[in-house]
DSSP file (Angstrom, degrees, kcal/mol; ACC not computed):
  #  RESIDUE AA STRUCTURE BP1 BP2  ACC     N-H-->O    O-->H-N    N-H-->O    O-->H-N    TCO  KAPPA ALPHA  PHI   PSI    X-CA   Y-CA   Z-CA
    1    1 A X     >        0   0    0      0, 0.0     4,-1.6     0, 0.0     5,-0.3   0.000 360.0 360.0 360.0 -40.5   -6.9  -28.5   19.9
    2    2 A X  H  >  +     0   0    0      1,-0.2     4,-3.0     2,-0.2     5,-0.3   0.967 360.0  49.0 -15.8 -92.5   -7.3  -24.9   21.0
    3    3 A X  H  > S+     0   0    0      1,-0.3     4,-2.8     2,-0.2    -1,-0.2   0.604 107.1  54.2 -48.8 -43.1   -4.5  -23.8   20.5
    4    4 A X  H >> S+     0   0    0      2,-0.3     4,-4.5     3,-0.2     3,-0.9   0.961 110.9  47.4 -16.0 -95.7   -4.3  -25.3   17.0
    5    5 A X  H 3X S+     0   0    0     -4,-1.6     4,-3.5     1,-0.3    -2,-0.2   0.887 112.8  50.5 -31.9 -54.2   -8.0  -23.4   15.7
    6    6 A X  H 3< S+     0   0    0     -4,-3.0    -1,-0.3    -5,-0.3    -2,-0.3   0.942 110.9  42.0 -87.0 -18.7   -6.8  -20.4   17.1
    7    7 A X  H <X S+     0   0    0     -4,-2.8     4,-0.9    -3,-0.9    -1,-0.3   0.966 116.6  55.4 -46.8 -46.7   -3.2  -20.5   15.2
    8    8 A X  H  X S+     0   0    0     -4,-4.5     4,-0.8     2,-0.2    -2,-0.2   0.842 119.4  33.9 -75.4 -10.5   -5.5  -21.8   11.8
    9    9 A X  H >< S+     0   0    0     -4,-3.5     2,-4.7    -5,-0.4     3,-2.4   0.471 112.7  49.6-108.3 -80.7   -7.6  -18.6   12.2
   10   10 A X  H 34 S+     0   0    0      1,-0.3     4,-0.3     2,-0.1    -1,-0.2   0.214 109.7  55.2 -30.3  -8.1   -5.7  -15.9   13.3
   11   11 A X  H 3< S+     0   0    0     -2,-4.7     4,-0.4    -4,-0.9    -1,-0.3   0.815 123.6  27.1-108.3 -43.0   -3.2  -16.8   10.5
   12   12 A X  S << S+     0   0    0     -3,-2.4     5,-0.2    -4,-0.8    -2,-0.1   0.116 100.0  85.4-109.7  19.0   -6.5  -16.5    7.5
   13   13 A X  S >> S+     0   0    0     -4,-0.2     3,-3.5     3,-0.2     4,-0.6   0.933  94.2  39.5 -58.9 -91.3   -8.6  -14.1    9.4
   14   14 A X  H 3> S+     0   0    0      1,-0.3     4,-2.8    -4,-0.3     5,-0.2   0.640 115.6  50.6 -29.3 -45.7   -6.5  -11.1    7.9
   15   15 A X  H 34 S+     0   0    0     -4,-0.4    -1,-0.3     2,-0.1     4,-0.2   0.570 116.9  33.4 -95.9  22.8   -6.3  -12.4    4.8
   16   16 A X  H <> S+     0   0    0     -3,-3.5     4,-1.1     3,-0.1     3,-0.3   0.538 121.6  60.1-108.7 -84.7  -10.5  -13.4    3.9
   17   17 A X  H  X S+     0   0    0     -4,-0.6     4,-1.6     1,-0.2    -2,-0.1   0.404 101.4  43.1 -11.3 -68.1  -11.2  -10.3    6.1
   18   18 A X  H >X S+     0   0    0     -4,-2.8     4,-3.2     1,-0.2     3,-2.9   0.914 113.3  48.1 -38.0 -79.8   -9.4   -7.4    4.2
   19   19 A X  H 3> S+     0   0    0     -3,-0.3     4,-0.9     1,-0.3    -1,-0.2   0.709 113.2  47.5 -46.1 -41.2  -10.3   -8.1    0.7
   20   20 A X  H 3X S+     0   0    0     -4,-1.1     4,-0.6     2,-0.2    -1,-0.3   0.721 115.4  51.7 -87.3 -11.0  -14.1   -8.6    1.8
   21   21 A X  H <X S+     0   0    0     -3,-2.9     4,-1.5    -4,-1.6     5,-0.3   0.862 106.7  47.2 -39.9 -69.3  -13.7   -5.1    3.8
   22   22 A X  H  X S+     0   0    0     -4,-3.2     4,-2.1     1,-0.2     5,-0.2   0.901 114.9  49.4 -68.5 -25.4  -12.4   -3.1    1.2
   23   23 A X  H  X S+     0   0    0     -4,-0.9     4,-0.9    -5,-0.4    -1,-0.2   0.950 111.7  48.9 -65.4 -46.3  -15.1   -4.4   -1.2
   24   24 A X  H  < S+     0   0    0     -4,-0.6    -2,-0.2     1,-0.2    -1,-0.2   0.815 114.9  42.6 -73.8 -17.5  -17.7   -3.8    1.2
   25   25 A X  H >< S+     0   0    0     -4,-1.5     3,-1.3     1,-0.2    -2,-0.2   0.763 108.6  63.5 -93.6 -24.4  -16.6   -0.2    2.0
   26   26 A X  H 3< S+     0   0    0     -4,-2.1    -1,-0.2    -5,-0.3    -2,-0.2   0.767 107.0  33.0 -31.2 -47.1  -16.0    0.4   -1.5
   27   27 A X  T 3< S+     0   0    0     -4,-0.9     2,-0.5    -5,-0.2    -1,-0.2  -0.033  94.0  97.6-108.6  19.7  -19.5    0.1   -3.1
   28   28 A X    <>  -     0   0    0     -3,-1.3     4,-2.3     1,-0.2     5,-0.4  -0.827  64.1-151.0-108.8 148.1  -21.7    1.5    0.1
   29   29 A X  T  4 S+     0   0    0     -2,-0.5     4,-0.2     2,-0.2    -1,-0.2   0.958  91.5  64.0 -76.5 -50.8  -22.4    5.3   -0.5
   30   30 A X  T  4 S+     0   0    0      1,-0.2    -1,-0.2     2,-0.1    18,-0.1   0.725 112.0  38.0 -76.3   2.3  -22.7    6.5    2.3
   31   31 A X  T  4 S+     0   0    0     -3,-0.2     3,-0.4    -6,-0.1    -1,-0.2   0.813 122.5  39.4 -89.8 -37.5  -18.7    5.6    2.8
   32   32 A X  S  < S+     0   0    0     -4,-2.3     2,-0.4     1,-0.2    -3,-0.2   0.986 126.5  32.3 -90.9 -66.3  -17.4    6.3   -0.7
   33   33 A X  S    S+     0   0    0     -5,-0.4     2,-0.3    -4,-0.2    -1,-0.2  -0.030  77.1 149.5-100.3  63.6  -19.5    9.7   -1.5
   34   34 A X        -     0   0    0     -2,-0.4    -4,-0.1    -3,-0.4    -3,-0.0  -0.587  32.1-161.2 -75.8 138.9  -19.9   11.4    2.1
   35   35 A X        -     0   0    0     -2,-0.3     2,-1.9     3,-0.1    -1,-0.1  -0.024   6.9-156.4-122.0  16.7  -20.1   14.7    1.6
   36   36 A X        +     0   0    0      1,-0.2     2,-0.3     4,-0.1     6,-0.1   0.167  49.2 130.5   0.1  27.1  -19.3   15.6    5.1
   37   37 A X  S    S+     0   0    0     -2,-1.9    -1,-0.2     4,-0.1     2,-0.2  -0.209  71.8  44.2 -77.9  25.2  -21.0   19.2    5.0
   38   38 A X  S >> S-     0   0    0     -2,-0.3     3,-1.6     1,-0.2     4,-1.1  -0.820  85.8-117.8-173.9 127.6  -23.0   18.4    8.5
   39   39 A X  H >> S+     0   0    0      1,-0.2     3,-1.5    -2,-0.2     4,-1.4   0.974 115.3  63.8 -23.6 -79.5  -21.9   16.7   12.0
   40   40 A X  H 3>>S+     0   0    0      1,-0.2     4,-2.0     2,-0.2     5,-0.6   0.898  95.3  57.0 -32.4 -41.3  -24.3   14.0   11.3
   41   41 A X  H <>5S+     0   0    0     -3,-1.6     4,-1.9     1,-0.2    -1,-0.2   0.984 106.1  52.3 -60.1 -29.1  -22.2   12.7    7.9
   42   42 A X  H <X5S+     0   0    0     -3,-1.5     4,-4.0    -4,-1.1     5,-0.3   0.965 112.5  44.3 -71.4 -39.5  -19.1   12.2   10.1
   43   43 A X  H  <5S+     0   0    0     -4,-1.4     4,-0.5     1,-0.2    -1,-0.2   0.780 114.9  48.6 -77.8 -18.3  -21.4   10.0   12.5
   44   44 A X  H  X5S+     0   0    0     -4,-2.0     4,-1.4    -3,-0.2     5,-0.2   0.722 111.0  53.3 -57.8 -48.3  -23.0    8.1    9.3
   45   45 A X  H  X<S+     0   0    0     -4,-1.9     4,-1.8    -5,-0.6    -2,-0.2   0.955 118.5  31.3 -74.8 -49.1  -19.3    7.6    8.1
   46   46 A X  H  X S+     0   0    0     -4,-4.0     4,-1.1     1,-0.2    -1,-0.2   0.723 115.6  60.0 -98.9   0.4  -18.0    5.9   11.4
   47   47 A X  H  >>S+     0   0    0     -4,-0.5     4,-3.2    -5,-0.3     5,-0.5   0.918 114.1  38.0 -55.8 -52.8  -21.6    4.2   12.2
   48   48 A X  I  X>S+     0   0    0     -4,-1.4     4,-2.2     2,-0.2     5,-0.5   0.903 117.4  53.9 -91.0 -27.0  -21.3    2.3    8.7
   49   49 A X  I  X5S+     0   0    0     -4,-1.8     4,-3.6    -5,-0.2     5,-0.3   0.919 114.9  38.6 -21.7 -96.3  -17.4    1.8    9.4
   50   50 A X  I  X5S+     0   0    0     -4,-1.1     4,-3.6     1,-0.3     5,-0.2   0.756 119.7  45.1 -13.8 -78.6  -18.0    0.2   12.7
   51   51 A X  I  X5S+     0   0    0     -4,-3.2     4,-0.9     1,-0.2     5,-0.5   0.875 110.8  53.8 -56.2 -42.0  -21.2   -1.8   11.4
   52   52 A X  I  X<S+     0   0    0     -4,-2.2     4,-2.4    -5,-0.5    -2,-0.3   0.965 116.7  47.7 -66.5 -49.3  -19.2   -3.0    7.8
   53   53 A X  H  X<S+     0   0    0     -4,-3.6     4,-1.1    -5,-0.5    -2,-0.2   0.956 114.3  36.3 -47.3 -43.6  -16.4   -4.3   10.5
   54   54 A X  H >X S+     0   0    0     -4,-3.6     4,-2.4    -5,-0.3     3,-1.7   0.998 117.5  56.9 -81.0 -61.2  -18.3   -6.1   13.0
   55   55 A X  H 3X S+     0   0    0     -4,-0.9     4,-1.7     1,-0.3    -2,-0.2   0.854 118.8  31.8 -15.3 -75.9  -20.9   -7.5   10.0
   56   56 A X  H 3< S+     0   0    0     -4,-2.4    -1,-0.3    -5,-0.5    -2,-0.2   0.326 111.3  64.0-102.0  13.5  -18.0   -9.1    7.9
   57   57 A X  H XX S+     0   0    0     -3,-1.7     4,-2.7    -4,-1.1     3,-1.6   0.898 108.2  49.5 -53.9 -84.8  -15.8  -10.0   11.3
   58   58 A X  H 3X S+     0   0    0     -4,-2.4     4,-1.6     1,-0.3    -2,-0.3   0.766 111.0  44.1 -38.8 -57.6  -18.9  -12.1   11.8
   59   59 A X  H 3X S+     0   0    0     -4,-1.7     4,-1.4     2,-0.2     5,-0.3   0.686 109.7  55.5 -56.6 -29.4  -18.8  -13.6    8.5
   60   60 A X  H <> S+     0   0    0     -3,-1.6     4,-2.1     2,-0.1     3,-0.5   0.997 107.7  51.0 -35.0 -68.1  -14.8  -14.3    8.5
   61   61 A X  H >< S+     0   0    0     -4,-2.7     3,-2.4     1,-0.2     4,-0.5   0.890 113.9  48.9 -70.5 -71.0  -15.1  -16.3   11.6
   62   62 A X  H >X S+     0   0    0     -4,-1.6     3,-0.8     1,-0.3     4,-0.7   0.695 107.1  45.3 -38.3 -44.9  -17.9  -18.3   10.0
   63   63 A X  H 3X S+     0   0    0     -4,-1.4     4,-2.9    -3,-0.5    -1,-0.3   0.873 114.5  53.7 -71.4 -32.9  -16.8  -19.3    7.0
   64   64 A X  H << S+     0   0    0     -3,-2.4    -1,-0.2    -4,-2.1    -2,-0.2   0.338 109.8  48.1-102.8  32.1  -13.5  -20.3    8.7
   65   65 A X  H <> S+     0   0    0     -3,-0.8     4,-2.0    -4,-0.5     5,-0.3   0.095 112.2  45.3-102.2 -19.0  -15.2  -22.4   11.2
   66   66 A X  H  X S+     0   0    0     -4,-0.7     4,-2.7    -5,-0.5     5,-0.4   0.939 110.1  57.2 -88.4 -62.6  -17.0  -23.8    8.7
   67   67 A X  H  X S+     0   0    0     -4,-2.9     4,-1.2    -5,-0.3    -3,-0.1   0.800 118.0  42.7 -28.2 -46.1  -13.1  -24.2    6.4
   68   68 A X  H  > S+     0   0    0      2,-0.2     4,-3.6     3,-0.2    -1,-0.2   0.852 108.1  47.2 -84.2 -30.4  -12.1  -26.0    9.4
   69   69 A X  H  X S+     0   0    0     -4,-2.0     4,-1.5     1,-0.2     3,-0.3   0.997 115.6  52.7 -50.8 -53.0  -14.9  -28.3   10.5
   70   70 A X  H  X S+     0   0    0     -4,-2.7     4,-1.7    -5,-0.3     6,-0.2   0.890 108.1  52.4 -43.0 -57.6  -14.8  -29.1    6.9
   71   71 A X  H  X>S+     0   0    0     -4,-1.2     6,-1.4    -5,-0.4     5,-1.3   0.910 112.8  45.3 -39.6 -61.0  -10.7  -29.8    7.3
   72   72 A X  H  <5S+     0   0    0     -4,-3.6    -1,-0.2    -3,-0.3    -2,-0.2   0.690 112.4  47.7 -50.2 -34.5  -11.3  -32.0   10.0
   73   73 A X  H  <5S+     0   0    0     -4,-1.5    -2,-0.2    -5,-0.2    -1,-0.2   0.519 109.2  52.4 -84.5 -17.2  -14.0  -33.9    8.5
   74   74 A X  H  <5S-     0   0    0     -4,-1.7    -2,-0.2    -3,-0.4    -1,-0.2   0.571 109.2-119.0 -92.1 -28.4  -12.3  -34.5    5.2
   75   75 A X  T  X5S+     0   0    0     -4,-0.9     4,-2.3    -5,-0.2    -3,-0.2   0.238  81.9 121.4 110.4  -1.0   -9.2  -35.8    6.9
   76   76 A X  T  4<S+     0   0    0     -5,-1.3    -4,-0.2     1,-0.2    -5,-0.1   0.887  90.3  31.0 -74.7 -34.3   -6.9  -32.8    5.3
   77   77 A X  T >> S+     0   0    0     -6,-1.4     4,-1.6     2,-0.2     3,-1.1   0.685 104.4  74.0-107.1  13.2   -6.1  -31.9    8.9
   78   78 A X  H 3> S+     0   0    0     -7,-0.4     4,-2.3     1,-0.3    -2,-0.2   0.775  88.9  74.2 -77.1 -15.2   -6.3  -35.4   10.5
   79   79 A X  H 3< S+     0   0    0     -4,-2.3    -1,-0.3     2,-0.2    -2,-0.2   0.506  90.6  43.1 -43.3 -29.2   -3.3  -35.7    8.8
   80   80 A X  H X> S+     0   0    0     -3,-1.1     3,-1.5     2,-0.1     4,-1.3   0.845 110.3  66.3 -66.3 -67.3   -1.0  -33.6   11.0
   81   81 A X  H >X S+     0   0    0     -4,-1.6     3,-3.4     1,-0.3     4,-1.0   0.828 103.6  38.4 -48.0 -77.3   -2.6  -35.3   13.8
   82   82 A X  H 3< S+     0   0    0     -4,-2.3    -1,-0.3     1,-0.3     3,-0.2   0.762 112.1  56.4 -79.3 -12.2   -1.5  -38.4   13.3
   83   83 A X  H <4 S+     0   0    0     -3,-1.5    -1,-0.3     1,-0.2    -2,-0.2   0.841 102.1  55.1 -62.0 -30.1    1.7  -37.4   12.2
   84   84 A X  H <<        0   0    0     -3,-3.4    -1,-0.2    -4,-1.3    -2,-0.2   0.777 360.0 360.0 -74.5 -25.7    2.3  -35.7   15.2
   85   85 A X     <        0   0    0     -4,-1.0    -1,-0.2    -3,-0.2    -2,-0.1   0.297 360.0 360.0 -50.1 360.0    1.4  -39.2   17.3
């Protein structure tokens, strides 16, 4: 059953991830118009990087824990299971 979860996310990590990355670094200011005329903007720039990553990393995995409890519960992946019996 492991092995299974970590195939169903690692395969729809990437693709919920990106799209809600480039959106969030898109529209934050201090990513799009850094004006990088002082050390401190370069440490702003990879601070909000860093922080946008880890932030909507956290929110991937959840909603695709939640996509699969849901899966399981609905019967869409008890369906493989039993096939596989």
């Amino acid at each position: 059953m492991k092995n299974e979860f970590k195939r169903y996310f690692w395969k729809r990590f990437w693709l919920i991830f990106v799209p809600l990355y480039l959106m969030a670094i898109g529209n934050e200011s201090y990513i799009v118009s850094n004006s990088f005329s002082e050390f401190e903007d370069y440490g702003s720039f990879l601070y909000f990087l860093v922080f946008y990553f880890l932030g909507y990393g956290a929110i991937t995995a959840g909603i695709l824990h939640l996509l699969w409890r849901g899966g399981r519960k609905m019967g869409v992946l008890n369906r493989e299971e039993e096939i596989r019996e």
